[in-house]
N, C-alpha and C positions, 0 to 999 in steps of 0.2 A: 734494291735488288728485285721484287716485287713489279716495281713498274717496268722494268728495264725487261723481264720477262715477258708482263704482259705487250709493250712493243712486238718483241722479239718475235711473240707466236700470231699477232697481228699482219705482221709482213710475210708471213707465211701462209696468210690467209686464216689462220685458224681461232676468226673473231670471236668465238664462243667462248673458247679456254680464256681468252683475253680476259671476256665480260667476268666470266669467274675469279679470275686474279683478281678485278676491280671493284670483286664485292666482297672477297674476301678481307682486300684491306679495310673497307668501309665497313665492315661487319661483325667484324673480330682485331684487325694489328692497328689500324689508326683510323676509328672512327671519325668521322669529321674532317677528314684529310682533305685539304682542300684544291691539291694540286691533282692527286688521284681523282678528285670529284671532274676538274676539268677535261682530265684525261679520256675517263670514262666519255664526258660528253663527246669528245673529238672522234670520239672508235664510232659512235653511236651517229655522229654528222656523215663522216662518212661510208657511212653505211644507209644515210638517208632516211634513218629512223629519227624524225623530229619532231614527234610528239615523246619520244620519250627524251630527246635531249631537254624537253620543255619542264617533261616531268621532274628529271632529275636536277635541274636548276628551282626548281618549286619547292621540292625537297629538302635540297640544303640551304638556300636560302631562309627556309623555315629553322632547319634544325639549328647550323652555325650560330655561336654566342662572341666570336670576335668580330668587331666592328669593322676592323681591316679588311680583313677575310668576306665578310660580305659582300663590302665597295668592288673588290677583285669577281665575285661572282659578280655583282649586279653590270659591271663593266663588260664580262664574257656575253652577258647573256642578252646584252644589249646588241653587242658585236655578230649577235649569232641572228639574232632575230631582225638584225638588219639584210643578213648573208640571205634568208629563208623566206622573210616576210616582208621585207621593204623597207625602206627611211621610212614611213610612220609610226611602225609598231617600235620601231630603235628609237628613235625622237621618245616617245611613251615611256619607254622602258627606263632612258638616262632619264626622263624628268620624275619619273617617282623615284628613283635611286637620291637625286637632290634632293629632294623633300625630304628624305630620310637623314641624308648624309651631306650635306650643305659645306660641309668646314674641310672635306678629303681636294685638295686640291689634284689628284691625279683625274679623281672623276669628271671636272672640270677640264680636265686637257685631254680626256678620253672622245667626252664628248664633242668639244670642239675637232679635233682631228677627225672623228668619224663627219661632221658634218661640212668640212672643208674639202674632203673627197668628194663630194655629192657637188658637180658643178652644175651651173642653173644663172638665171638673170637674177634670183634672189639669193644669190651665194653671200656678197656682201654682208644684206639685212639679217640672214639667218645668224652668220659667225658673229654679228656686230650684236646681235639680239643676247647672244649667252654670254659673250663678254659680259654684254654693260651690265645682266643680273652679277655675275663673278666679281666685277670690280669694285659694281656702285650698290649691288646689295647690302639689306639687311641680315646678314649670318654669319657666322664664326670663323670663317681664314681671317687670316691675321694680316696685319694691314701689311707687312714684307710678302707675303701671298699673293694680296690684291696689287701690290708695285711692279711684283716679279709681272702680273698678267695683266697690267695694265703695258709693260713694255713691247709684253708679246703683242699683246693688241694693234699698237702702235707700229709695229714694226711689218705686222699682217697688212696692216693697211697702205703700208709705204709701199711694200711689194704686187700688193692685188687690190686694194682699195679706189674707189672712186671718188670717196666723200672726202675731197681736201677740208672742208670746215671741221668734219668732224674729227680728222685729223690736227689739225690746228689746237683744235677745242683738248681733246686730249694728249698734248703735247705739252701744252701750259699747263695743266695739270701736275704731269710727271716733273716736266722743271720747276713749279712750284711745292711739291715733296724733297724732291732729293739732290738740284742741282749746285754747283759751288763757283760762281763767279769769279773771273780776274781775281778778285781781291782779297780772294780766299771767303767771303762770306756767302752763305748759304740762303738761296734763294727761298722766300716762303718760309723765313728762319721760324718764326713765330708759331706756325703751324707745324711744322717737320722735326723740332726739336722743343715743343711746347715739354711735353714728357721730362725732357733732360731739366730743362732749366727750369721747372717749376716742380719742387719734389710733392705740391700739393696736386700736381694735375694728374684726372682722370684720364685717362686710356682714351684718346679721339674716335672717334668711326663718326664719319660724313662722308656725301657724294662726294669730296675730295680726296683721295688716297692721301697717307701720311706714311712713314716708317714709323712702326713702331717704338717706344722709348726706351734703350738700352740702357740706361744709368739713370742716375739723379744727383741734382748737385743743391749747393746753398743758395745759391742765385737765384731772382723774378725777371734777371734783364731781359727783354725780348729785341731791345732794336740790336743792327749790327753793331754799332761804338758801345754797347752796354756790353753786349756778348764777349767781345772784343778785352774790353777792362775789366772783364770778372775771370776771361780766362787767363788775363795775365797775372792774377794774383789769388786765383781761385783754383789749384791745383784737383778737385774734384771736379770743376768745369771742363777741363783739362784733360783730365780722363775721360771723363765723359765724351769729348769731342774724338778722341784718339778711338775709344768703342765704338761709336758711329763709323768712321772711315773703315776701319776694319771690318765691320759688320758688312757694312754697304758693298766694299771692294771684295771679301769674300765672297758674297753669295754673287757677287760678278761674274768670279771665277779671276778675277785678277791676282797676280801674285805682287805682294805688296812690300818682301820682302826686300826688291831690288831697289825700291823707291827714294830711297835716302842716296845707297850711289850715282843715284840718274842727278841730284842735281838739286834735290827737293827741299831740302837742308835739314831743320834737324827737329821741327815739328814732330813729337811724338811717333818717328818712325815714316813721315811725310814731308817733316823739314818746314811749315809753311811758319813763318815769323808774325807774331801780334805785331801791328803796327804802333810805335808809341803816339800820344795824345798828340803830338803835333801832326803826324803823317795820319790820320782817320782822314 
């Protein structure tokens, strides 16, 4: 109600009463409010007072103690000081926001977007530059994070890209994490499902993307015909394999649900059939 006031006496010019609404909620009803914080800044942009929009980004980025809520200012305030001061001082602003917050993958798409608007003959190398830190870094998104953005990467580059090799190059990559051959078996098994099928194995991170490990079974088989004979008699394999597709397929955004009437048979809601020892 608060904010909707402060609007309301905004468009009628009457920015002062506004600023009073937006300290009052910061001051006394919801300290730390973080929506009201950005608000506040917006009255105060345009208004063209932007050493105080500066100030009040200083301010709560000091004060705020959720980690969410910060990534969201440090995002504005990048955004702002791009509008004010130029792609340098924004470049500056998202890369200490990383250093900070390394593992928020919106801040990573905040940033990429803001520097994909900026066209230039170094547009390529700049966007190809914060990928490969996001994909092939040392830091905390999870390896389904670095997949999701190793796609988009891939996908940036088919549309606007220059560097076929380097498309190439990260191509075989993502089909060596996540793809599934004619044959039903999974390309880069070893790597991509090391997790599932070895319930001793540690957590991957390398310059090669992996999926994450959703299950764990009884099994060490790594080739396809081992994989193959353990899920035919290895009912935790089994699951484990049915949790991957589902995992995978959902964060797609496919609906997985239709897959068994299309044709697929009766594989775990996918239909794909183990081949017996003779047909490997």
């Amino acid at each position: 109600m608060h904010l909707r006031s402060a609007a309301f006496l905004e468009s009628y010019h009457e920015d002062d009463k506004a600023v009073l609404v937006y300290e009052k909620i910061l001051s006394k009803l919801a300290p730390l409010h973080v929506e009201t914080v950005l608000r506040y800044v917006a009255l105060e942009r345009r208004r063209k007072n932007y050493e105080k929009c500066k100030q009040l980004f200083t301010t709560y980025l000091e004060s705020v103690q959720e980690e969410s809520h910060k990534v969201l200012l440090h995002i504005h305030q990048a955004r702002f000081l791009a509008l004010v001061s130029g792609p340098d001082e924004a470049r500056a602003s998202f890369n200490k926001a990383l250093e900070l917050f390394p593992n928020y993958k919106a801040l990573w798409h905040a940033f990429l977007t803001f520097e994909k608007r900026i066209a230039g003959d170094d547009l390529e190398a700049r966007v190809t530059a914060i990928y490969e830190r996001a994909v092939h870094g040392e830091h905390s998104l999870s390896e389904q994070e670095k997949l999701v953005l190793l796609r988009e990467w891939m996908e940036w580059l088919m549309d606007q890209g220059e560097d076929i090799g380097l498309f190439k190059t990260l191509s075989f990559q993502y089909n060596d994490a996540v793809s599934v051959g004619d044959d039903g078996q999974m390309v880069g098994l070893k790597r991509a499902m090391e997790g599932i099928l070895n319930v001793s194995a540690e957590p991957v991170v390398s310059s090669t993307p992996v999926l994450a490990p959703v299950a764990a079974a009884t099994t060490t088989a790594a080739t396809g015909a081992g994989v193959a004979a353990a899920a035919a008699t290895d009912p935790a394999t089994m699951a484990a394999y049915a949790a991957y597709y589902a995992q995978y397929y959902g964060q797609q955004g496919y609906d997985s649900s239709s897959y068994a009437s299309a044709g697929y048979g009766s594989y775990a809601g996918y239909g794909y059939q183990w081949p017996t020892s003779g047909q490997q």
